[in-house]
C-alpha positions as CSV (number, residue, x, y, z in Angstrom):
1,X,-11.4,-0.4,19.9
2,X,-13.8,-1.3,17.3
3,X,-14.2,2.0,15.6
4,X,-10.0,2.2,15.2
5,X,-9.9,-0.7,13.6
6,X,-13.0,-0.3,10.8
7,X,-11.0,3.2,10.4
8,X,-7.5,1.8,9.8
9,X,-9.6,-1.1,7.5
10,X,-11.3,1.5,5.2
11,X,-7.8,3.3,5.3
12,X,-6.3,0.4,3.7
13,X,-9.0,-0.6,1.2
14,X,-9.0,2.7,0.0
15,X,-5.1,2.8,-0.4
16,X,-5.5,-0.5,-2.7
17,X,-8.5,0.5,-4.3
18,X,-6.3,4.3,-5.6
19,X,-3.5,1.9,-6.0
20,X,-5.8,-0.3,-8.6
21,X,-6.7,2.6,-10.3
22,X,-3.6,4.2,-10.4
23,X,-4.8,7.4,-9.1
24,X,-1.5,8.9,-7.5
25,X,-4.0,12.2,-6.3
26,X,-5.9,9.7,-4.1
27,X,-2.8,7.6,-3.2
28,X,-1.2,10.6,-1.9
29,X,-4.2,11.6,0.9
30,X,-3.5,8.0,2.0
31,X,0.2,9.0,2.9
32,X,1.9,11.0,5.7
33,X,4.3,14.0,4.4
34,X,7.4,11.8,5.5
35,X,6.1,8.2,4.5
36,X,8.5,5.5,4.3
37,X,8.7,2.6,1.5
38,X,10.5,-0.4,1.9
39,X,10.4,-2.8,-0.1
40,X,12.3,-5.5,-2.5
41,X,13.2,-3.1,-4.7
42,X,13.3,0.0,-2.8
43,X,13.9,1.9,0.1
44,X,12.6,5.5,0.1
45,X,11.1,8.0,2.3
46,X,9.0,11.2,1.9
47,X,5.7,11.8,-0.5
48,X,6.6,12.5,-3.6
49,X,9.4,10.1,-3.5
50,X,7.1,7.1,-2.4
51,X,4.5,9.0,-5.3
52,X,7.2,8.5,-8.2
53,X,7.7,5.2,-7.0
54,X,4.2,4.0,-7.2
55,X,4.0,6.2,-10.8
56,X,6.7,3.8,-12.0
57,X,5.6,0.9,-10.5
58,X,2.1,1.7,-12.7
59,X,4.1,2.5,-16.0
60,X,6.3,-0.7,-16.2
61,X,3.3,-2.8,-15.0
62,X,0.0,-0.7,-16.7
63,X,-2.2,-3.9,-16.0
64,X,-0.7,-4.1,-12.5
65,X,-3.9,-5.2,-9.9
66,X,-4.1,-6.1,-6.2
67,X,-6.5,-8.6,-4.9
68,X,-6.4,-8.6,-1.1
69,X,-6.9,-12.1,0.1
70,X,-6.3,-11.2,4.0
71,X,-6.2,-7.8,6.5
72,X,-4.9,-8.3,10.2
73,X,-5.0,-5.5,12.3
74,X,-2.7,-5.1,15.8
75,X,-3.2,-1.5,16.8
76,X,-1.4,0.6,14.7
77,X,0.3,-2.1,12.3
78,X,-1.6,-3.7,9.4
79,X,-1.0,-6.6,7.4
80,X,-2.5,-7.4,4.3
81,X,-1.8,-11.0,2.2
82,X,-1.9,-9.8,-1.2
83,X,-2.3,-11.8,-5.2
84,X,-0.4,-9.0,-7.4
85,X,-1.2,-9.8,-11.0
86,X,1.9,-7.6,-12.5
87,X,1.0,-8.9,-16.1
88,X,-1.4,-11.3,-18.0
89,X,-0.1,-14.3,-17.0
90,X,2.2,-13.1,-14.2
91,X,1.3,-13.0,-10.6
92,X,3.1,-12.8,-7.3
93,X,2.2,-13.3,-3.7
94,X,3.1,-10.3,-1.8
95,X,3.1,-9.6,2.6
96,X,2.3,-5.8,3.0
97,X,2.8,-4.0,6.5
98,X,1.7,-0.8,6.9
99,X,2.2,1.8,9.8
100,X,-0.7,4.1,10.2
101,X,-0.6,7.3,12.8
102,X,-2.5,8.8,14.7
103,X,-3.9,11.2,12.3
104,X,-4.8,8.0,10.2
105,X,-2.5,7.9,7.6
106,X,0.4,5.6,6.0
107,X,3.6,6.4,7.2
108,X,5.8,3.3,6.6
109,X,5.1,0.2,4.3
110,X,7.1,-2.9,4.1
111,X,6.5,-4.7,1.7
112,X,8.0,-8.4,1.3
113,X,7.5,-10.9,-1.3
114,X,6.8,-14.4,-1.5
């Protein structure tokens, strides 16, 4: 369904777009009460766990940006292929899948570098 999928795509821009901003009030309407973060590093579930995450995540790395290069979208799973600049002159290729339920929010993400 067409509609699903432009929903699930604005879902996830938006999620990057708070993330770039480091806005953890918008990041958090992106989430479910009991989401789930798994990634490299970390492997957390529940808001304001997966909030405190993202707030320290945006205080080691302050000029931390996402560029998306692609989205895919199989029903309720989306992948994104991502160019992290952590730093300057530091970047990192990153594969992010997200869950999203049915009342449109992020409820898991697994993250995986490389």
């Amino acid at each position: 369904n067409y509609s699903m999928l432009t929903t699930k795509k604005k879902l996830i821009n938006k999620y990057f777009k708070d993330f770039n901003n480091h806005n953890l009030n918008e990041l958090s309407k992106n989430f479910s009460k009991n989401v789930h973060l798994n990634d490299w590093e970390v492997n957390i579930k529940g808001l304001s766990k997966v909030l405190q995450a993202n707030e320290k995540i945006f205080k080691n790395f302050p000029l931390i940006k996402v560029n998306i290069k692609r989205i895919f979208i199989n029903k309720n799973i989306v992948f994104s292929t991502l160019l992290i600049r952590l730093k300057k002159n530091k970047t990192i290729n990153v594969v992010d899948m997200f869950t999203i339920n049915k009342r449109n929010k992020i409820s898991k993400i697994r993250a995986y570098l490389g």
